[in-house]
C-alpha positions as CSV (number, residue, x, y, z in Angstrom):
1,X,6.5,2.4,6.9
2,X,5.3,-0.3,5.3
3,X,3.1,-1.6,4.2
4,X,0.5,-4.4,3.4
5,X,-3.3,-4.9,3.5
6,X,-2.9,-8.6,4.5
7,X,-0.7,-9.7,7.2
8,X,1.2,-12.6,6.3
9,X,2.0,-14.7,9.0
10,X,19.5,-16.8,11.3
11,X,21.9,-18.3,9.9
12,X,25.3,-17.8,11.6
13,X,27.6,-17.7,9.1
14,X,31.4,-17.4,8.6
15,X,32.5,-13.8,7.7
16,X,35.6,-13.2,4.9
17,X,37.1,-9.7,7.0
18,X,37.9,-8.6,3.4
19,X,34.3,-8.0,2.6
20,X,32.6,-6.9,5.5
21,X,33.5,-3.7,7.6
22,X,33.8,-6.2,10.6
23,X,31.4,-8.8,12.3
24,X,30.9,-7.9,16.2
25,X,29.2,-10.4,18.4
26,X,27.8,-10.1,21.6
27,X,27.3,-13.2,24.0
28,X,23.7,-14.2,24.5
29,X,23.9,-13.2,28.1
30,X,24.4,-9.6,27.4
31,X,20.8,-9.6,26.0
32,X,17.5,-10.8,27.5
33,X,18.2,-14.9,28.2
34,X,14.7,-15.2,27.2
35,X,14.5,-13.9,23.9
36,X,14.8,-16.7,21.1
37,X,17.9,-16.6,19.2
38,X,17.3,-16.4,15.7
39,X,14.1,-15.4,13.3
40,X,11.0,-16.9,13.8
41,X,10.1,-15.9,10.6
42,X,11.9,-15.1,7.2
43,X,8.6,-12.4,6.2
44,X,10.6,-9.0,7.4
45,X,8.3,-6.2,6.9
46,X,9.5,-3.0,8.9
47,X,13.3,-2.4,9.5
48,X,14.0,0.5,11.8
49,X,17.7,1.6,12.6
50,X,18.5,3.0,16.4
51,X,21.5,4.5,18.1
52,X,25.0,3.3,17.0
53,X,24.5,0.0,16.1
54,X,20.9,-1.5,16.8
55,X,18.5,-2.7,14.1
56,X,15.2,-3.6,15.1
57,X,12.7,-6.1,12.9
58,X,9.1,-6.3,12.3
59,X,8.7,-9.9,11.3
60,X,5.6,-12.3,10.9
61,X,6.3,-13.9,14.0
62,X,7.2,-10.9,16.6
63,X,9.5,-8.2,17.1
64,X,13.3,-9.0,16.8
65,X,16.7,-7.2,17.0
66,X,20.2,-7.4,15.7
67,X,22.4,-6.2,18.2
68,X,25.6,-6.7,16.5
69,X,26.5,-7.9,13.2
70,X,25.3,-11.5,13.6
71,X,23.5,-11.9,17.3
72,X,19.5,-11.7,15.8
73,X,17.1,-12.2,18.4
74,X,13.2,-12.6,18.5
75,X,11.9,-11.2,22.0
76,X,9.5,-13.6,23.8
77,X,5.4,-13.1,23.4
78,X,2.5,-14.2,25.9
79,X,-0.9,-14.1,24.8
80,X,-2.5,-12.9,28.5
81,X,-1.4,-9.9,29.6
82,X,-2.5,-7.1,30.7
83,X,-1.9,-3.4,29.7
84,X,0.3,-1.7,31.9
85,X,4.2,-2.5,32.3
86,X,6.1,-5.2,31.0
87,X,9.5,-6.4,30.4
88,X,11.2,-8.6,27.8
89,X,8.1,-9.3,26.4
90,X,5.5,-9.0,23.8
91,X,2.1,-9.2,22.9
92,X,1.8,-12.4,19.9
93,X,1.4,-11.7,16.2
94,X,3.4,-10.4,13.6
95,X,4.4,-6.9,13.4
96,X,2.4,-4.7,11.7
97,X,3.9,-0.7,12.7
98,X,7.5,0.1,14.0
99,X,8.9,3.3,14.8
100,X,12.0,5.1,16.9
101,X,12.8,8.6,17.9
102,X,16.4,8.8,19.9
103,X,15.9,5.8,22.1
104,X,12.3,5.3,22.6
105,X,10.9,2.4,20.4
106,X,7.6,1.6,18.9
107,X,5.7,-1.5,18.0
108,X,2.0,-2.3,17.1
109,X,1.0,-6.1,16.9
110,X,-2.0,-8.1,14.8
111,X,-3.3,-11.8,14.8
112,X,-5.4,-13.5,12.0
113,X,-9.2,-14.1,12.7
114,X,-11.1,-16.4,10.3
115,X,-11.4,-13.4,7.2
116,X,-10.1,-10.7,9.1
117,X,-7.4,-9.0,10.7
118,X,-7.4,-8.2,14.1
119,X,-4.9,-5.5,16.4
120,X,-3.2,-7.4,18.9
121,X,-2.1,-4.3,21.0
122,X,1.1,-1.8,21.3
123,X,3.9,-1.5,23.2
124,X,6.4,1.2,23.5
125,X,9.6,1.8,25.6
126,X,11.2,5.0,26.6
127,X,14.7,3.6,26.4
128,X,14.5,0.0,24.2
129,X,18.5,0.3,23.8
130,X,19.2,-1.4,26.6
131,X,19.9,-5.3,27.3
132,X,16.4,-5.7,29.9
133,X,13.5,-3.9,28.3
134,X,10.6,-2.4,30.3
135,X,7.5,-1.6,27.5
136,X,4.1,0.2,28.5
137,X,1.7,-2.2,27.0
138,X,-1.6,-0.6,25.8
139,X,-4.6,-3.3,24.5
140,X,-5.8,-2.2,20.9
141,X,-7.5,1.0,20.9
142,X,-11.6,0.7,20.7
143,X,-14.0,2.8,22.1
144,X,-17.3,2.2,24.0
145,X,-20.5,3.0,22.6
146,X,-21.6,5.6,24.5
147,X,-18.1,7.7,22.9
148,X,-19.7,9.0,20.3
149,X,-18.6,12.2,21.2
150,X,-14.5,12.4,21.4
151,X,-12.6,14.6,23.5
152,X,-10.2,16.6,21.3
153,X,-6.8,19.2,22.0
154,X,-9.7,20.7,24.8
155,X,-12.5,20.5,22.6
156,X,-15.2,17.7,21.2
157,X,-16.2,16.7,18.0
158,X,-18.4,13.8,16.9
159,X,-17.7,10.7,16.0
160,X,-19.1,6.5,15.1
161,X,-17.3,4.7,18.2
162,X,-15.0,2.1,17.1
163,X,-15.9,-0.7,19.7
164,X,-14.1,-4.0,18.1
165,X,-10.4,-4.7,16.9
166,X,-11.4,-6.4,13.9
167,X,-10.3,-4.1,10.7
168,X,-8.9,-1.8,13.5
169,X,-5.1,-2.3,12.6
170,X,-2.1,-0.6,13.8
171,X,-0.2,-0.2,10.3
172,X,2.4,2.8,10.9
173,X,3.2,5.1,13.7
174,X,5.2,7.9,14.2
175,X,6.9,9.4,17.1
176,X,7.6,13.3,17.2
177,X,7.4,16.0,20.1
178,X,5.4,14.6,22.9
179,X,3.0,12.3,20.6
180,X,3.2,9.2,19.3
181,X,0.7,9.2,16.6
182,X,-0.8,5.8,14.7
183,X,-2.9,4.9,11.9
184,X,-5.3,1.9,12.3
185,X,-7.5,1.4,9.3
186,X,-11.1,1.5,10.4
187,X,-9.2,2.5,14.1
188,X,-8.6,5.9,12.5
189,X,-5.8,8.6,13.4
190,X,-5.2,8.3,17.1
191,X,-2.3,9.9,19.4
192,X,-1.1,9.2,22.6
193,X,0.3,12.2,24.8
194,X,3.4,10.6,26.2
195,X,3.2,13.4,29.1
196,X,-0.4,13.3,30.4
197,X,-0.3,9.4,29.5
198,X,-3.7,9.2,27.1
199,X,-5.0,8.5,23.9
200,X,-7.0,10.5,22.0
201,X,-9.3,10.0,18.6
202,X,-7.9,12.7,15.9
203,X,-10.2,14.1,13.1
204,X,-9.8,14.3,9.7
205,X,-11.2,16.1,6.6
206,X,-14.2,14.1,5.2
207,X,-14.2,13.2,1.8
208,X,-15.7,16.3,0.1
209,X,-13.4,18.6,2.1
210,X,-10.4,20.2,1.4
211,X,-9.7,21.8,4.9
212,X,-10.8,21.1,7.8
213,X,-9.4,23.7,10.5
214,X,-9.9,22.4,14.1
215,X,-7.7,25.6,15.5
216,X,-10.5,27.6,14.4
217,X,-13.2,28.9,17.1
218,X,-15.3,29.6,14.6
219,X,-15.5,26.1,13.4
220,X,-17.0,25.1,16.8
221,X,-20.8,25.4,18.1
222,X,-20.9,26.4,22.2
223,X,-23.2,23.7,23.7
224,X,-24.0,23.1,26.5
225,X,-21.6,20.1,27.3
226,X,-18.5,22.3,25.6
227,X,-17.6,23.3,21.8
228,X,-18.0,20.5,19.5
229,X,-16.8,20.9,15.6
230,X,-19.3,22.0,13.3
231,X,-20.8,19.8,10.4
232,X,-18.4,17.0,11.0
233,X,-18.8,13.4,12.0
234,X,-15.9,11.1,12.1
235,X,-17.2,7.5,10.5
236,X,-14.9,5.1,8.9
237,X,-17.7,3.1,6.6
238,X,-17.1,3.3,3.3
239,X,-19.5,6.1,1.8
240,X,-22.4,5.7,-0.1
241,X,-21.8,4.1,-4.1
242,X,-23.9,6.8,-5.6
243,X,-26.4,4.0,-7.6
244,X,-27.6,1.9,-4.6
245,X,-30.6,2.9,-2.6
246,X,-29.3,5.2,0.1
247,X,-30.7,4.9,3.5
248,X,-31.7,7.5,5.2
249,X,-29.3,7.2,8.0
250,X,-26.5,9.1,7.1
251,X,-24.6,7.6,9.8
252,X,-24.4,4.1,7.7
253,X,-22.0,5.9,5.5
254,X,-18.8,7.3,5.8
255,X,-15.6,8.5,4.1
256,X,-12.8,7.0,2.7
257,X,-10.5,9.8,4.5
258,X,-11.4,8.7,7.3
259,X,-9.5,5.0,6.7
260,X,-5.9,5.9,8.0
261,X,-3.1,3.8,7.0
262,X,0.3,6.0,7.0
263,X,1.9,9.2,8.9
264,X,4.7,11.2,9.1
265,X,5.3,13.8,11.8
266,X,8.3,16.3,12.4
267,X,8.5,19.6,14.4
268,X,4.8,20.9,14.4
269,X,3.4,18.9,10.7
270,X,2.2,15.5,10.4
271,X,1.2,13.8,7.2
272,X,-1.2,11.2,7.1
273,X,-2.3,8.7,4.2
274,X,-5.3,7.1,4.0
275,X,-7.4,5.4,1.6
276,X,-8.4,9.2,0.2
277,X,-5.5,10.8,-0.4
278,X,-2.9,12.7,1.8
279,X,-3.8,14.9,5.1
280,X,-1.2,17.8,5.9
281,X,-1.9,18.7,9.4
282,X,-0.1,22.1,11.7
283,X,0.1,21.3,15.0
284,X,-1.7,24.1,17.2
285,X,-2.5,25.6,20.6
286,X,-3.5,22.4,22.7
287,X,-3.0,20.3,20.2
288,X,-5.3,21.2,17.5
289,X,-4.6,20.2,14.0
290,X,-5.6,22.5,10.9
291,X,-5.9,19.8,7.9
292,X,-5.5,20.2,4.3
293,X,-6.4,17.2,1.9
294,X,-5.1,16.3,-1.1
295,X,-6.7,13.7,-3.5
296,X,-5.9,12.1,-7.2
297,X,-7.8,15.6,-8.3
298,X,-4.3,17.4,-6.9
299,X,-1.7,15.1,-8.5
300,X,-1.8,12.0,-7.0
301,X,-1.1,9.1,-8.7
302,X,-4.0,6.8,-7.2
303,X,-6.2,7.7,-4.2
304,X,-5.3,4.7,-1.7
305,X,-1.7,5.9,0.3
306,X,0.1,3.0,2.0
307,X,3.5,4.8,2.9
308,X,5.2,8.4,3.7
309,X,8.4,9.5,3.9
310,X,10.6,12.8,3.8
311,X,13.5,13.7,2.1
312,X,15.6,16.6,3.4
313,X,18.2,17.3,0.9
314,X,20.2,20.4,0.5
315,X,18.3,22.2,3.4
316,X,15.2,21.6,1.1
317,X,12.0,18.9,1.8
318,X,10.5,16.4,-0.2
319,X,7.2,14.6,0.6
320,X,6.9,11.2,-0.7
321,X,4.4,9.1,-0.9
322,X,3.7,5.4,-1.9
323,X,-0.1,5.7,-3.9
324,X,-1.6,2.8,-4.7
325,X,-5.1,2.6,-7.2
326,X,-8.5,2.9,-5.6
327,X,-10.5,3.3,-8.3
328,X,-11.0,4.4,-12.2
329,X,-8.3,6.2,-13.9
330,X,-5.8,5.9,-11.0
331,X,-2.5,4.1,-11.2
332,X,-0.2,2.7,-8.4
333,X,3.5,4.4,-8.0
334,X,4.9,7.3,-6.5
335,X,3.5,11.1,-5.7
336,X,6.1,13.5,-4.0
337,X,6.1,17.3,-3.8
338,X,8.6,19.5,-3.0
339,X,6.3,22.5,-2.1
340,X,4.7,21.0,1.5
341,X,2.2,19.5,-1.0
342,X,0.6,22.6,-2.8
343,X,1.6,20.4,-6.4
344,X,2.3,16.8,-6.6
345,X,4.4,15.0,-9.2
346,X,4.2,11.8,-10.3
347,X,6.7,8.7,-10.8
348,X,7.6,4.5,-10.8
349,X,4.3,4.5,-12.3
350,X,2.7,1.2,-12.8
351,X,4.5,0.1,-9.8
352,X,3.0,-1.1,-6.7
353,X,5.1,0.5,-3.4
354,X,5.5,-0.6,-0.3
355,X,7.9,1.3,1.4
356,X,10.5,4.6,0.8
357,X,13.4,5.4,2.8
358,X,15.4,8.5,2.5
359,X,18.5,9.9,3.5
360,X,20.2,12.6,2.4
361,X,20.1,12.9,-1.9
362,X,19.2,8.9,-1.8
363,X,16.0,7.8,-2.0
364,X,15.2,4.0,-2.2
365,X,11.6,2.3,-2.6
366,X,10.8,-1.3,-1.7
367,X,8.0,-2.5,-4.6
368,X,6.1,-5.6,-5.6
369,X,8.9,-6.2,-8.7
370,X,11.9,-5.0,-6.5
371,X,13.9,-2.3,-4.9
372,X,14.3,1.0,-6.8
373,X,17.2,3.8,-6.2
374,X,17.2,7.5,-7.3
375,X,19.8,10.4,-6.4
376,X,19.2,13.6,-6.9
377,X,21.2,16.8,-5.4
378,X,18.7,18.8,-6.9
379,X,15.5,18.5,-4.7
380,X,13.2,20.8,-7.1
381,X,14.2,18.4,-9.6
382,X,10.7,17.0,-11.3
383,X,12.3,14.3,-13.5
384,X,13.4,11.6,-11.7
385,X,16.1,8.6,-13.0
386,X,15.2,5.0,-11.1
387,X,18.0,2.1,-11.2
388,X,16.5,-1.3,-10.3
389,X,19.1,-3.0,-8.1
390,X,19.3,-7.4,-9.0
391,X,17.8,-9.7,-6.5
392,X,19.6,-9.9,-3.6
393,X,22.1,-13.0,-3.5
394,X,25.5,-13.9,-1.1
395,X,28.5,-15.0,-2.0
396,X,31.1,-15.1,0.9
397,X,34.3,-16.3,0.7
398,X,34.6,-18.9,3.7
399,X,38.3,-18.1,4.3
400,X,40.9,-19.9,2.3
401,X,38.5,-23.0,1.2
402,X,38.2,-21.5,-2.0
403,X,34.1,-22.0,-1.5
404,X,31.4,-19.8,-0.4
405,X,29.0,-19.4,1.6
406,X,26.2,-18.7,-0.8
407,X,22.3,-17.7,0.2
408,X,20.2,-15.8,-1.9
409,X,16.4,-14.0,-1.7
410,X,13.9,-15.9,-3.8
411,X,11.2,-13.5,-4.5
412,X,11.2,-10.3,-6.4
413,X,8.8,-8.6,-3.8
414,X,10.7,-6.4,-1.4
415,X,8.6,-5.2,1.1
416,X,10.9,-2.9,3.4
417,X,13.8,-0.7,3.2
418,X,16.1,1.1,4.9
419,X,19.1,3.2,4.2
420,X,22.1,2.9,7.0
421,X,24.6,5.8,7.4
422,X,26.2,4.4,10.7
423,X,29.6,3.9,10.1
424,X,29.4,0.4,12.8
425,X,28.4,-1.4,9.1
426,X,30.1,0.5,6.8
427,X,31.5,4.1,5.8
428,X,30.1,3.8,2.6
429,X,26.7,2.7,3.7
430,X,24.6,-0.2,4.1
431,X,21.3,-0.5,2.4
432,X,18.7,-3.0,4.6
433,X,15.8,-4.9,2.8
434,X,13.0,-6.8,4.5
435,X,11.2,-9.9,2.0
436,X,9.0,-12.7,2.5
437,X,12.0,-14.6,1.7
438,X,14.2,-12.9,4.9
439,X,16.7,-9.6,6.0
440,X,19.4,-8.9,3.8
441,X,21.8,-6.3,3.5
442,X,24.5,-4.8,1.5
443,X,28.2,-5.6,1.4
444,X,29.2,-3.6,-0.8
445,X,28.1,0.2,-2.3
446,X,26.7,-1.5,-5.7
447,X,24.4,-3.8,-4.1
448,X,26.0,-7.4,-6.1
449,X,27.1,-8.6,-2.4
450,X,24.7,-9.0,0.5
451,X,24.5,-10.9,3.5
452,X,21.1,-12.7,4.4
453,X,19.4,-13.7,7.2
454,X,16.6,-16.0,7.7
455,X,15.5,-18.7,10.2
456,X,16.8,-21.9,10.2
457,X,14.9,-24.3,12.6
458,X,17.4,-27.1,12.8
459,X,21.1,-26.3,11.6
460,X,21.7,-29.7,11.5
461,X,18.8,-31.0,9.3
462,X,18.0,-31.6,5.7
463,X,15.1,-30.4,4.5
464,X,12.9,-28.5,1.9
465,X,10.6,-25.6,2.5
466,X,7.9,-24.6,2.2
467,X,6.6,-28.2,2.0
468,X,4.1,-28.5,0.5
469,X,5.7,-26.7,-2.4
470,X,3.5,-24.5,-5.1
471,X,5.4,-23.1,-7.7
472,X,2.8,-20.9,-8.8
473,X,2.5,-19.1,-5.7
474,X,5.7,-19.7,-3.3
475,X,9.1,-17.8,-3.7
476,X,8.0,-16.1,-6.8
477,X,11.3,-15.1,-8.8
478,X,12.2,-13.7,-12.5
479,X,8.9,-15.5,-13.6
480,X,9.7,-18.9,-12.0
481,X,8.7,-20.1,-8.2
482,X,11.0,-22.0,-6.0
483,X,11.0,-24.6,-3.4
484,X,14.4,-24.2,-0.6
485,X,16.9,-26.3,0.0
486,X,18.7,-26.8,3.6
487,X,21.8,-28.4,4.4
488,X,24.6,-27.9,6.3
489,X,27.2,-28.6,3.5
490,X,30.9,-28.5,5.5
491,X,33.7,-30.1,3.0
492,X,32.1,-30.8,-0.4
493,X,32.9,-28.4,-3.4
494,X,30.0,-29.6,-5.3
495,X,26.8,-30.8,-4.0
496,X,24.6,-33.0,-6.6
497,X,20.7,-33.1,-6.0
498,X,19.1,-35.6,-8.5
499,X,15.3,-35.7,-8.2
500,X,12.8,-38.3,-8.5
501,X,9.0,-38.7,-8.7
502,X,6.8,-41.1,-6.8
503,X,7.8,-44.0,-8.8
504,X,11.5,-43.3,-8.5
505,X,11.3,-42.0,-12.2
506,X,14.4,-39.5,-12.6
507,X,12.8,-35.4,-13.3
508,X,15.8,-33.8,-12.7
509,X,19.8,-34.0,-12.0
510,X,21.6,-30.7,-11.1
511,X,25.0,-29.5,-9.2
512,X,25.5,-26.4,-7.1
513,X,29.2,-25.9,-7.3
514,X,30.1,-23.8,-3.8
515,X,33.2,-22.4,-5.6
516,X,31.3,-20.1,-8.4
517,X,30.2,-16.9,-6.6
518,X,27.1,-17.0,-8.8
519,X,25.7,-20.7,-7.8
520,X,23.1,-18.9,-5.6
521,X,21.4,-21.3,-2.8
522,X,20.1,-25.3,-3.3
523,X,16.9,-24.6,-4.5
524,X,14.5,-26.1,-7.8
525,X,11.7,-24.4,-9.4
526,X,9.6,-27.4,-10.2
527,X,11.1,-28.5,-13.2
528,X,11.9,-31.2,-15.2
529,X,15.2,-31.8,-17.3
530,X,13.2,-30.4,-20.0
531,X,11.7,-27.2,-18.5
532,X,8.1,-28.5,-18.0
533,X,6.5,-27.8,-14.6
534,X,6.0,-31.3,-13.1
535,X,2.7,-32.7,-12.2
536,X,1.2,-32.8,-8.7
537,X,2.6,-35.4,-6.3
538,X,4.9,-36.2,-4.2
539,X,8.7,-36.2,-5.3
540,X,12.0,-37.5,-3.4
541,X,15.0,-35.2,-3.8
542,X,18.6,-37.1,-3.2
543,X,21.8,-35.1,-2.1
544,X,25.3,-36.0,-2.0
545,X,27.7,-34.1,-0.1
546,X,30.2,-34.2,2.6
547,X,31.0,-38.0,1.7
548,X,27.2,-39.0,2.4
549,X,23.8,-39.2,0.9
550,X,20.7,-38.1,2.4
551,X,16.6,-37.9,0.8
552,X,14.1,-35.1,1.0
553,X,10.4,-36.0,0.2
554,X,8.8,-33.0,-1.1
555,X,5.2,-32.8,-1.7
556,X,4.0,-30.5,-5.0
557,X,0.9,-29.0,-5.6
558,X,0.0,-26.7,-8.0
């Protein structure tokens, strides 16, 4: 899915039935009572679609769900527990890996530490469609120090034990046959058997290799404690620089390969990502893995891979994979093949991904400048035409007012995707996009309509956020950054902000007029009448609306 190296940590609105497929919404007492209603937090990193109608959310501030249309909810968090069962509850932290198969549902956690990120645990349910969950809570995986030798599909092979959660982050999983398999940075590639209930450390290819075939009996040495794997030794470090001094413990270096950050699994494959290249991995007897590894050398566009998804179009597979640079030469975009990886093609280059979803001939990509589309029906098709959808912004008609009810995503960054064929949102489909602005998705096929949602606090208030306000690094937009808005505007046409600095100087006057479609929300960028970013300080923002006047104070700082 997703993703990020750094982990950042609704608005019930009235729906015109002309432009949405229908808005359904349950009462709050056909879901869990304790879950909070609403987002906690507008950063939306993972969106993952389930059965008929759910939509579950990876946020900065928990797991949450949209059971309907319009019913968002954020389920509860405790800090102490204890691994085994829980229900309608989560570990704390933001959301860092979410995946589904049918009805089961998976969600890996992380906290902030002082310079570091930490895993905060994982959770999964068996059945999370129902209105009481029960999750199986497991505590981040570490090892002990004496497990430097790891039990493997019957076998052994060596390994550094990974004793602390620091660096040892949860950032994708995936869920296919009896595994659910994760990626966790310095964590590695680990599994858990659903079946015999335990986890297990996976090997990969070290650095130099190209294969690494753990099927093989010939790859093993018979000792006297069982077969351990030949000439490997799993070590996340980051491998010697080649100019330094090298010690003379090899074990003080490791290999980039080893670093796993993204997988894909299906039938008997899974892909993984890491900050080497790709791993293609057949599923064998026990559970053995035979691995080949793919690098920049093979066609990828940069060596450090964030994301994976596949495209089945026409009874044909693509691989594709978000590639980010990791050293000399390389550039961030896309790398797909359409041969289970014996070539690799390039594409969005110059573009830093986040996430791809697929469906079908459609495949969409979440980047740092936006959200990309291509079709193709032509899955051996090498050349591949992008279209660069706008920023997302509402516009719905609030029945026969002749206003709208207008929101809109202030940042160009979209950081999650999904594509939704269920016909509960729409028969033509419904495109979903996660931000550090909030959820949004598609009203209509062209994406110029969406809906948004975001957390709001206190409905009732007027306020500005984020407060303090930097426009050089909040909200970032088409070159400009902006500060938001809030109020709960109910009769008034045209809502005037004037805005003042400390010494009740005027800086700026302004109008949102809620009958133009294209007003977008009550924001400012930090500028004065004559386009000039405004000093640091603190500035006093006056609206009039709704027959009343009320004052923001808004703090700036570069």
């Amino acid at each position: 899915m997703k993703k990020l190296i750094i982990l950042v940590f609704c608005l019930n609105i009235v729906l015109a039935q002309t432009l949405l497929p229908g808005a359904y919404k349950l009462n709050i007492s056909d879901f869990d009572s304790s879950a909070y209603k609403g987002l906690k937090s507008n950063m939306i990193s993972d969106i993952i679609l389930q059965e008929d109608k759910l939509v579950w959310l990876g946020t900065g501030s928990g797991l949450a769900t949209l059971r309907d249309s319009t019913s968002i909810f954020t389920i509860s968090s405790k800090t102490d527990i204890s691994p085994g069962q829980l229900t309608n509850i989560t570990p704390t932290g933001g959301v860092v890996a979410l995946t589904s198969y049918r009805k089961t549902l998976f969600a890996a956690f992380a906290t902030s530490g002082e310079d570091i990120t930490i895993g905060n645990g994982l959770i999964y349910s068996s059945d999370a469609t129902e209105n009481s969950i029960d999750w199986t809570y497991f505590e981040q995986q570490i090892d002990t120090e004496a497990d430097s030798l790891a039990p493997f599909a019957k076998r052994f092979f060596k390994g550094l034990p990974i004793t602390v959660k620091e660096a040892n982050v949860t950032y994708d999983a995936a869920i296919s046959g009896n595994y659910i398999w994760i990626t966790s940075w310095a964590g590695g590639l680990r599994r858990y058997n659903i079946l015999q209930k335990v986890w297990e450390r996976v090997p990969l290819p070290q650095d130099s290799d190209q294969i690494l075939n753990t099927c093989e009996s010939s790859s093993y040495n018979d000792t006297s404690v069982g077969y351990i794997l030949k000439d490997f030794y799993l070590n996340p470090r980051d491998p010697w620089d080649g100019s330094s001094t090298k010690n003379s413990d090899s074990k003080l270096y490791g290999n980039h390969n080893h670093k796993a950050f993204s997988v894909l699994a299906f039938g008997d494959t899974v892909w993984v990502g890491t900050a080497n290249g790709i791993n293609r991995g057949l599923i064998g007897e026990n559970g053995c893995v035979n691995w080949k590894h793919y690098t920049v050398n093979d066609g990828l566009s940069g060596g450090f891979v964030v994301d994976l998804e596949r495209q089945v179009v026409n009874g044909h597979s693509v691989i594709w994979a978000a590639t980010v640079t990791a050293g000399q030469g390389e550039k961030s975009g896309i790398s797909f093949s359409n041969d289970d990886g014996e070539s690799w093609h390039s594409t969005l280059i110059n573009e830093r991904v986040y996430n791809i979803t697929a469906a079908d001939s459609i495949v969409l990509v979440a980047s740092k400048s936006g959200l990309w589309k291509t079709v193709t029906d032509n899955p051996l098709d090498i050349a591949r035409p992008w279209a660069k959808y706008k920023p997302a912004k509402q516009a719905i008609q609030i029945g026969s007012t002749g206003t709208f009810d207008m929101d809109e995503i202030l940042t160009d960054e979209v950081v999650g995707v999904s594509y939704d064929n269920r016909p509960y949102f729409s028969s033509l489909g419904t495109v979903w996009i996660g931000s550090w602005d909030g959820l949004a998705r598609t009203l209509d096929s062209r994406g110029s309509n969406w809906n948004i949602y975001r957390s709001n606090f206190d409905m009732g208030k007027v306020y500005a956020y984020p407060n303090p306000f930097s426009p050089f690094e909040h909200n970032q937009l088409s070159g400009d950054g902006y500060v938001h808005i809030h109020a709960s505007v109910k009769t008034s046409f045209v809502v005037k902000m004037d805005i003042y600095n400390f010494a009740m100087e005027p800086v700026l006057q302004t109008e949102f007029d809620r009958r133009q479609a294209n007003t977008g929300s009550m924001k400012w960028n930090g500028k004065d009448k004559n386009g000039r970013l405004v000093d640091n300080g603190t500035y006093f923002i006056r609206l009039e609306y709704d027959q009343k006047t009320k004052w923001i104070k808004l703090i700036v700082i570069k």
